[in-house]
Residue frames as qw, qx, qy, qz and C-alpha x, y, z in Angstrom:
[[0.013, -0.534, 0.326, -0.780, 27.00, -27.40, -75.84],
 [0.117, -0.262, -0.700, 0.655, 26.33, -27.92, -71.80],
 [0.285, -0.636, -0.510, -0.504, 23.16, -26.91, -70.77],
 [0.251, -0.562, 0.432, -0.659, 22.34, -25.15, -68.00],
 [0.751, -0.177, -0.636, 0.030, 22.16, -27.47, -65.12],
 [0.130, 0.368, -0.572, 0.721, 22.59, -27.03, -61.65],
 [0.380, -0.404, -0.830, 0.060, 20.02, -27.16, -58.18],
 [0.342, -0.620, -0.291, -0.643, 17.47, -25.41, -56.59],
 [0.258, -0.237, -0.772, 0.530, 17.74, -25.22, -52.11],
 [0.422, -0.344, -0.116, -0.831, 13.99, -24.45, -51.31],
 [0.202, 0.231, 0.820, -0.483, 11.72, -25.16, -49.64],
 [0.064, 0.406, 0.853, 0.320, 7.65, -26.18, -50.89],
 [0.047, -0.034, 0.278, -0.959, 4.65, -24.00, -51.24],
 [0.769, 0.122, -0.196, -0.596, 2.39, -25.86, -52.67],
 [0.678, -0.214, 0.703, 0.016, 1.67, -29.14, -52.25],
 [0.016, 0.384, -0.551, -0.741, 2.04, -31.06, -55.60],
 [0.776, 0.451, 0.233, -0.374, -0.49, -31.98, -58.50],
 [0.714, 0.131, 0.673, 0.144, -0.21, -34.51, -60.71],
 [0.530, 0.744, -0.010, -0.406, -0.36, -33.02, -64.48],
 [0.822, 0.008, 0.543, 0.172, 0.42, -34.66, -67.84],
 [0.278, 0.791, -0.249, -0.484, 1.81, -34.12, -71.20],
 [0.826, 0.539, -0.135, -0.092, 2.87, -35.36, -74.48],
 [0.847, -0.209, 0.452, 0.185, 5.63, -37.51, -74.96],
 [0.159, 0.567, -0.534, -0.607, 8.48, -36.68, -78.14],
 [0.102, 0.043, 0.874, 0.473, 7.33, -39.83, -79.47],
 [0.509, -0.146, -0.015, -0.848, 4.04, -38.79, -79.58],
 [0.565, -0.023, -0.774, -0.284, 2.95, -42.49, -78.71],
 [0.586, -0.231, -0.684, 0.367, 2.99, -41.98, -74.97],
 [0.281, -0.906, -0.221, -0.228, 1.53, -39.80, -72.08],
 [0.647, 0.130, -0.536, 0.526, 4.48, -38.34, -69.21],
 [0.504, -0.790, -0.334, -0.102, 3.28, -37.42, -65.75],
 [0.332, 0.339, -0.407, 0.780, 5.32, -34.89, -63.79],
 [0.503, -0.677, -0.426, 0.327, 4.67, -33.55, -60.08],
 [0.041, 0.744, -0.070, 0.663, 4.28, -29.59, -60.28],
 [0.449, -0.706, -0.379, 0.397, 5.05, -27.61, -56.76],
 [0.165, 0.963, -0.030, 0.210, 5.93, -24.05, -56.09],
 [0.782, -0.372, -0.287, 0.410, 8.78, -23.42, -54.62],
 [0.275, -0.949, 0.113, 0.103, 10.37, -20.53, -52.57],
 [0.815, 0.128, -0.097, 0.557, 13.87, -20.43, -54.21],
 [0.404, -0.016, -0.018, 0.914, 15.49, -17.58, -52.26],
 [0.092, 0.467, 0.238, -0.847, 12.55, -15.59, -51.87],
 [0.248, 0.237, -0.602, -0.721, 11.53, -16.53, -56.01],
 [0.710, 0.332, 0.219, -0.581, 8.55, -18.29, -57.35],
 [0.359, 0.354, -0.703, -0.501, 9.73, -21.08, -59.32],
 [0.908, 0.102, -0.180, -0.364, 7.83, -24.00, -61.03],
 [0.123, -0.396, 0.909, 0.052, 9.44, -27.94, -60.72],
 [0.856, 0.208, -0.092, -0.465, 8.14, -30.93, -62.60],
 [0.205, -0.491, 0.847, -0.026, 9.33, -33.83, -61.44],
 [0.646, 0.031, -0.619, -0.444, 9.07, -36.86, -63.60],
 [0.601, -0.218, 0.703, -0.310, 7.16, -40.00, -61.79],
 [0.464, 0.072, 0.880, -0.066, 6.39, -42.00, -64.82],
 [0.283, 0.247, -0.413, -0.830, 4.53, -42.43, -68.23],
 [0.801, 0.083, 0.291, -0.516, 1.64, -44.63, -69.84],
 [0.645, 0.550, -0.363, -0.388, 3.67, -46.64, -72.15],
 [0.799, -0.529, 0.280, 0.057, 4.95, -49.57, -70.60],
 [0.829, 0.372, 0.028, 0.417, 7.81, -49.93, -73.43],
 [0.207, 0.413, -0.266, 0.846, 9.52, -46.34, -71.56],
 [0.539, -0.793, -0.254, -0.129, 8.59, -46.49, -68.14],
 [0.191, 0.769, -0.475, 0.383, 11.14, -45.55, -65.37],
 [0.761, -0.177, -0.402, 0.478, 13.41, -47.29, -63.07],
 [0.114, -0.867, -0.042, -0.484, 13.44, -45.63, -60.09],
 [0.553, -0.153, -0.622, 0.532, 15.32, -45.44, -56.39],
 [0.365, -0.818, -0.003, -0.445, 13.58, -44.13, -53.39],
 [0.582, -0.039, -0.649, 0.489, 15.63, -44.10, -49.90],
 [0.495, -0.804, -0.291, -0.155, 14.15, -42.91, -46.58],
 [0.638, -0.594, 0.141, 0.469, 18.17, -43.11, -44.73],
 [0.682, 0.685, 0.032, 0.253, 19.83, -41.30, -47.45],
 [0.472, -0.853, 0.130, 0.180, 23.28, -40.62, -46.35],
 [0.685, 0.490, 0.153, 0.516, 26.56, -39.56, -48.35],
 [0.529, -0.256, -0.114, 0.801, 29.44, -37.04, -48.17],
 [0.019, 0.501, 0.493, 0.711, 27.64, -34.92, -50.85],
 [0.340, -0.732, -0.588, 0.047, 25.12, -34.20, -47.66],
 [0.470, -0.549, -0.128, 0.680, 27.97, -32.15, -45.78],
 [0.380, 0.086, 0.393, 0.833, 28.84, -30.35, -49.23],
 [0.124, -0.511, -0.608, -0.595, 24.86, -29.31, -49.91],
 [0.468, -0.676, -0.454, 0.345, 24.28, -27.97, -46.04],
 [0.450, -0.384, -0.022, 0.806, 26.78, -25.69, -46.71],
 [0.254, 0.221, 0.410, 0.848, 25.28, -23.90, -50.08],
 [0.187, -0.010, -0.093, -0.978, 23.72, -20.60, -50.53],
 [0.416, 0.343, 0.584, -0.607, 19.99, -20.39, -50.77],
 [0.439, 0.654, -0.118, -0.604, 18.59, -20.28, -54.50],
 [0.862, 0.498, -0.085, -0.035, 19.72, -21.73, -57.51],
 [0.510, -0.555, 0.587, 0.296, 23.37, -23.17, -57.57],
 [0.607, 0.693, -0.323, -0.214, 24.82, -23.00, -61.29],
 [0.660, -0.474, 0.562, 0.155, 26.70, -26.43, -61.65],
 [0.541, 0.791, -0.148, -0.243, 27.15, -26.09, -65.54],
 [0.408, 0.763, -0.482, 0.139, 30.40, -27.56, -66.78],
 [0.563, -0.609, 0.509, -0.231, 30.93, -29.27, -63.42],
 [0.868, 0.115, -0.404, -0.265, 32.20, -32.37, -63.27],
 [0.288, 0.177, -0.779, 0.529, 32.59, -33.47, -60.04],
 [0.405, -0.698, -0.583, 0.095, 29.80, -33.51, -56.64],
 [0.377, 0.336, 0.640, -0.579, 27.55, -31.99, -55.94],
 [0.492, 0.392, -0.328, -0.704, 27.00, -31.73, -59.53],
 [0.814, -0.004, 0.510, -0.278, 25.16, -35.47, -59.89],
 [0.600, 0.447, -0.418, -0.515, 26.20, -38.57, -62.23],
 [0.921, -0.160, 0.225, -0.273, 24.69, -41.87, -61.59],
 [0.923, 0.305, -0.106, 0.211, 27.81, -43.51, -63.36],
 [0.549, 0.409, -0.368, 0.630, 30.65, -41.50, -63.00],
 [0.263, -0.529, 0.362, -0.721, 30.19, -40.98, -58.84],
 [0.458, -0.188, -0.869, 0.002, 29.41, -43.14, -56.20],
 [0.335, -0.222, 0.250, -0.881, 26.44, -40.76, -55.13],
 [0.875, -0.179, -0.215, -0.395, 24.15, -44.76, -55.43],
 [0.516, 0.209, -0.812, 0.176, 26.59, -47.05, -53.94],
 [0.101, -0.161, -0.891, 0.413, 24.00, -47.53, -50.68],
 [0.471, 0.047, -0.004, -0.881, 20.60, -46.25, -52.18],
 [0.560, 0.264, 0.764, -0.182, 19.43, -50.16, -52.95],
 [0.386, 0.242, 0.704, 0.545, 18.34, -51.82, -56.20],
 [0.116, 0.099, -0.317, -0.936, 16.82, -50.10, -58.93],
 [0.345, 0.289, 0.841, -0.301, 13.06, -50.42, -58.97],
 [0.093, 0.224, 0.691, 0.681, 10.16, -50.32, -62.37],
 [0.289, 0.072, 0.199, -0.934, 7.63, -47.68, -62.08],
 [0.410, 0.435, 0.793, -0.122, 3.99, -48.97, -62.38],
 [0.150, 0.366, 0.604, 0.692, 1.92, -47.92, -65.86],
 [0.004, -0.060, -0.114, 0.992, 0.50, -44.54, -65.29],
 [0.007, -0.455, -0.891, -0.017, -3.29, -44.03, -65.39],
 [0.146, -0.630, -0.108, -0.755, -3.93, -40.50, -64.69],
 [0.499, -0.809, -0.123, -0.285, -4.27, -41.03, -61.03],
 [0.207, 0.685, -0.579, 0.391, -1.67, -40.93, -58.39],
 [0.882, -0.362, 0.210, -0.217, -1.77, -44.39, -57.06],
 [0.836, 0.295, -0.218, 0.408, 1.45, -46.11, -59.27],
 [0.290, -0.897, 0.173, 0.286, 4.35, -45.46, -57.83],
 [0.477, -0.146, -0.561, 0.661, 6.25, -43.89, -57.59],
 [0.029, 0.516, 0.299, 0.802, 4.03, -41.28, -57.52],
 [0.648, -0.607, -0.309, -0.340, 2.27, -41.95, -54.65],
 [0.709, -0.449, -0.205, 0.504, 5.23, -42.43, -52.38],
 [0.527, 0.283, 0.162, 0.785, 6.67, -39.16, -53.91],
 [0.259, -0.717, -0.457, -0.458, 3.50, -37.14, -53.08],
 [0.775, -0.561, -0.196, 0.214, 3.61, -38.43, -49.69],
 [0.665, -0.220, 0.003, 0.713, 7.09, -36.78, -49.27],
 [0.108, 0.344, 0.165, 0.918, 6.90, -33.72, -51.15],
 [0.417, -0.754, -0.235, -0.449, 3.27, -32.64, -49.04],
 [0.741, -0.568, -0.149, 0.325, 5.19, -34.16, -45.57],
 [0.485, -0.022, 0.006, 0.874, 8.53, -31.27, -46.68],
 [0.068, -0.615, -0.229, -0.751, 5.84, -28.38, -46.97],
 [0.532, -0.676, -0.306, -0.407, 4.45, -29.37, -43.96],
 [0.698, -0.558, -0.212, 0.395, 7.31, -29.42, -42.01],
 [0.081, -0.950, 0.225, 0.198, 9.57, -26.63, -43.30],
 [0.643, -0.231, 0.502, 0.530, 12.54, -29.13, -45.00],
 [0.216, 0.736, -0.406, -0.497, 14.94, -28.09, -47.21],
 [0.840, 0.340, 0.416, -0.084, 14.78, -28.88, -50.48],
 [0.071, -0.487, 0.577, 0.652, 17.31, -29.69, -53.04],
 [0.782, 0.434, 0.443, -0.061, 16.30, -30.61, -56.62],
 [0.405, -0.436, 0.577, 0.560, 18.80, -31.19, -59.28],
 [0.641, 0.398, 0.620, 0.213, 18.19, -30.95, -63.16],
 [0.257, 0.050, 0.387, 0.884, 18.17, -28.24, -66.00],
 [0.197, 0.531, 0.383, -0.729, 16.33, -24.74, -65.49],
 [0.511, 0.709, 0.461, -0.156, 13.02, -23.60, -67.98],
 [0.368, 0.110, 0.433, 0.815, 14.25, -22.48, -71.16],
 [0.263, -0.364, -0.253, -0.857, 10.47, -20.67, -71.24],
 [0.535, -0.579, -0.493, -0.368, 7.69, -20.15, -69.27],
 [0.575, -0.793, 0.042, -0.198, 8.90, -18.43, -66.16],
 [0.025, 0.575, -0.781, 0.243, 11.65, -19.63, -63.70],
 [0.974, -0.054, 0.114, -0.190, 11.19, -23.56, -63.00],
 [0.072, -0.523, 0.835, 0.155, 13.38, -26.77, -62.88],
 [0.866, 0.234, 0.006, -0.443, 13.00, -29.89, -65.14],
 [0.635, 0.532, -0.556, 0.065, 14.79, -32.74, -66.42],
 [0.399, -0.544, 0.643, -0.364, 14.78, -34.49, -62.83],
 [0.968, 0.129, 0.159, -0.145, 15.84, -37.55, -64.02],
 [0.754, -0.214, 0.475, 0.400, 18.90, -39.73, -65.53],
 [0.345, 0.886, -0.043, -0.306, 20.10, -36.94, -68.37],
 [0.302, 0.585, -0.692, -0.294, 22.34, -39.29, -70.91],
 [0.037, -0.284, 0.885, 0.367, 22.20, -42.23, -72.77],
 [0.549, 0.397, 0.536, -0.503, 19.44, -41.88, -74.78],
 [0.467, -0.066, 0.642, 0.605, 19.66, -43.53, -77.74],
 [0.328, 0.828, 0.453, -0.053, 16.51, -41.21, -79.83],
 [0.399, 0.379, 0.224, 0.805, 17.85, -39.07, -82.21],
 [0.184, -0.850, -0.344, -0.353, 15.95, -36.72, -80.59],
 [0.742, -0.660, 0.043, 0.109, 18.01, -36.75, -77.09],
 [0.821, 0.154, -0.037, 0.549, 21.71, -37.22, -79.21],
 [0.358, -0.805, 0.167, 0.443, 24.19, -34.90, -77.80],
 [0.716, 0.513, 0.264, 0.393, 25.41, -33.55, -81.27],
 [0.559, 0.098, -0.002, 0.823, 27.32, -30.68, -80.04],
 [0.071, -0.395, -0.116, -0.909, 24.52, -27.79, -80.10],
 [0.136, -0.127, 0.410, -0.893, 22.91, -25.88, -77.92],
 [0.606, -0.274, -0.484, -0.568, 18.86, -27.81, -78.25],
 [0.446, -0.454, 0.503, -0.585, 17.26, -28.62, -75.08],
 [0.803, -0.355, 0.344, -0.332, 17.45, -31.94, -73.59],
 [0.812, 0.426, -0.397, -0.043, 19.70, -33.61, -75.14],
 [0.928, -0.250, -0.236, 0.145, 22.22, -35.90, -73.33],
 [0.240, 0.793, -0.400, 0.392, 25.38, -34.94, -71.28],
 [0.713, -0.101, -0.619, 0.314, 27.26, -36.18, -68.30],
 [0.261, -0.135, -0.367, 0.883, 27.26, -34.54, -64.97],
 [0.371, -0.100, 0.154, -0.910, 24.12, -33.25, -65.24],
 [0.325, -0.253, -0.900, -0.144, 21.59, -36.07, -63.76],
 [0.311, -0.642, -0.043, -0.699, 18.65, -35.05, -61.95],
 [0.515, -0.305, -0.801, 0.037, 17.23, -35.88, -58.76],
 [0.278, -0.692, -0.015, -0.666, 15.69, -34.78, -55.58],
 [0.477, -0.114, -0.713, 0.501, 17.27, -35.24, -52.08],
 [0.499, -0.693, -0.093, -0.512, 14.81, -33.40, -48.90],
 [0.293, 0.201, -0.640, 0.682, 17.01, -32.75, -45.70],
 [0.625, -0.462, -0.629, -0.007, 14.73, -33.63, -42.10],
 [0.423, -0.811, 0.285, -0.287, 17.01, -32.88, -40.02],
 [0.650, 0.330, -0.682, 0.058, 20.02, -35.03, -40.11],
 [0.045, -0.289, 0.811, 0.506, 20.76, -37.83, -40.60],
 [0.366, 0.513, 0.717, -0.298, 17.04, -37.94, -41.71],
 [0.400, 0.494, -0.321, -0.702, 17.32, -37.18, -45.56],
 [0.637, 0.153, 0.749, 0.100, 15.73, -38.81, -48.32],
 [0.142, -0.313, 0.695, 0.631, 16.67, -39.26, -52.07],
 [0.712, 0.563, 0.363, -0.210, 14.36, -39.73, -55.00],
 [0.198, -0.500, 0.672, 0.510, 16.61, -40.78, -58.26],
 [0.808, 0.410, 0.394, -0.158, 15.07, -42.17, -61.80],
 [0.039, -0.471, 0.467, 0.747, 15.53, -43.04, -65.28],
 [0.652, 0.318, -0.156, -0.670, 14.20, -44.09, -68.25],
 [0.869, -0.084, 0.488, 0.000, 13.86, -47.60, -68.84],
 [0.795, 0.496, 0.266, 0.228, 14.63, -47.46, -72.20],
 [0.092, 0.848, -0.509, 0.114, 18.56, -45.30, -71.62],
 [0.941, 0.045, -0.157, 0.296, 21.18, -47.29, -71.93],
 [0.341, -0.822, 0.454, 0.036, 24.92, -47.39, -70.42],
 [0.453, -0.619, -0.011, 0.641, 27.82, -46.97, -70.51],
 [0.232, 0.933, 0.225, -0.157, 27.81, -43.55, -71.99],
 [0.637, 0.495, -0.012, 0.590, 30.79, -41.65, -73.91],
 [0.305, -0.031, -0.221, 0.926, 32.10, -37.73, -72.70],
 [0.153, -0.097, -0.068, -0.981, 28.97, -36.41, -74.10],
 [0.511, 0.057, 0.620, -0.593, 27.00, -38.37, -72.53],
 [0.769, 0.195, -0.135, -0.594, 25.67, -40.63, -75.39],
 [0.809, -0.210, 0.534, -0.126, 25.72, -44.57, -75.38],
 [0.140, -0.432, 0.858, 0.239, 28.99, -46.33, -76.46],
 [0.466, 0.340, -0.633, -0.517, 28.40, -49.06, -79.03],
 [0.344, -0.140, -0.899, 0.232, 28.24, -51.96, -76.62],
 [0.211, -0.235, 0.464, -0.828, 26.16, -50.95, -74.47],
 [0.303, -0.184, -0.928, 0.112, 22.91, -51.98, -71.96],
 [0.442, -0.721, -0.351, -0.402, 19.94, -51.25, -69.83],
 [0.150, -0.512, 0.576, -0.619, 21.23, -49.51, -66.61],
 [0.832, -0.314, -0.456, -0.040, 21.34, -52.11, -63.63],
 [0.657, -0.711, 0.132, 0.213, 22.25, -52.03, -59.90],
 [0.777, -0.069, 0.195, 0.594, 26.26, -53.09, -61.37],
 [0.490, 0.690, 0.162, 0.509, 26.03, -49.98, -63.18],
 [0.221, -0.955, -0.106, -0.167, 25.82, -47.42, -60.74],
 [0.546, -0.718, 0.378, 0.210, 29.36, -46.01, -59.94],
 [0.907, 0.178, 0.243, 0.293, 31.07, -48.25, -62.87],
 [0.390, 0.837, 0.183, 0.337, 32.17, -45.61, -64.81],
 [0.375, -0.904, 0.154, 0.136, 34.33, -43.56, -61.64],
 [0.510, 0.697, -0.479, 0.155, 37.96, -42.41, -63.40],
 [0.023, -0.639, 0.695, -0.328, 40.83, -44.47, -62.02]]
């Protein structure tokens, strides 16, 4: 089954903290960036991934300062709050393969080996941005798949298919995180156009090109710059 999936237009209340947590293999640490955010007048939580301690699953990331796409005009236009993009499978609903939401974001780049402080980046360039949108008043989108517990919050801001872990296999049911297409995360923070910037990852250790349900086709590869877009019908 689809998970819920869709994006958040807020805006920050907090600035964000660093905090860590187990890993499904248990072999590794993963660092996320908490903030509050005002969704519509709501309290909700967001943990955005920057990175982990394991250097065998670190992430591959893309930061862009000129971010600029049609997708912009589309996201200006939505409601406050949460925006249900379930099922979608088209923009604004994100997918780093089948869209050509990267095709001028520049190369993928390898996160540094976590540490517990918030010097690797990206973490540290991420910060920077997320404290500079509180402090000016920008709207925030953030794309990924809402808390299943613990409150309202968004998670899963990150590349959300082809993971090859049994753990992650899109088998048809309804468990949380498991792979799918059309629902990739990411976080895009609007200036004041044409002054947005993008914040896109994945795991090093997904692979591509993916199937319908978002797991990885027999042939397959570490994602690379060629990838991004490959995948667009027609």
């Amino acid at each position: 089954m689809t998970l819920k999936y869709g994006f958040v237009k807020c805006t920050l209340k907090t600035d964000p903290k660093l905090q860590s947590s187990g890993g499904h293999n248990g072999d590794e640490t993963q660092y996320h960036l908490h903030s509050t955010l005002d969704v519509d007048g709501e309290d909700w939580d967001t943990a955005i991934n920057v990175g982990t301690d394991d250097s065998d699953d670190l992430l591959k990331y893309i930061f862009v300062f000129d971010f600029h796409h049609d997708v912009i005009q589309t996201l200006s236009t939505t409601p406050a709050g949460f925006n249900d993009l379930t099922g979608t499978s088209a923009l604004p609903a994100l997918d780093f393969l089948r869209s050509d939401l990267l095709k001028e974001t520049g190369p993928w780049r390898d996160s540094g080996i976590m540490d517990g402080s918030d010097t690797p980046e990206p973490v540290a360039s991420l910060k920077r941005l997320s404290t500079k949108a509180r402090a000016s008043g920008a709207t925030v989108y953030i794309f990924g798949r809402t808390y299943t517990h613990g409150g309202n919050g968004i998670h899963d801001i990150h590349m959300n298919q082809g993971s090859n872990s049994n753990h992650f296999w899109n088998k048809g049911d309804d468990h949380n995180d498991h792979n799918d297409i059309w629902q990739d995360g990411g976080v895009l923070v609007d200036f004041g156009t044409p002054k947005w910037a993008a914040y896109f990852t994945a795991f090093t250790q997904q692979v591509v090109p993916t199937d319908d349900s978002g797991n990885p086709v027999q042939q397959h590869h570490p994602i690379q710059d060629s990838d991004n877009g490959s995948m667009i019908a027609g």
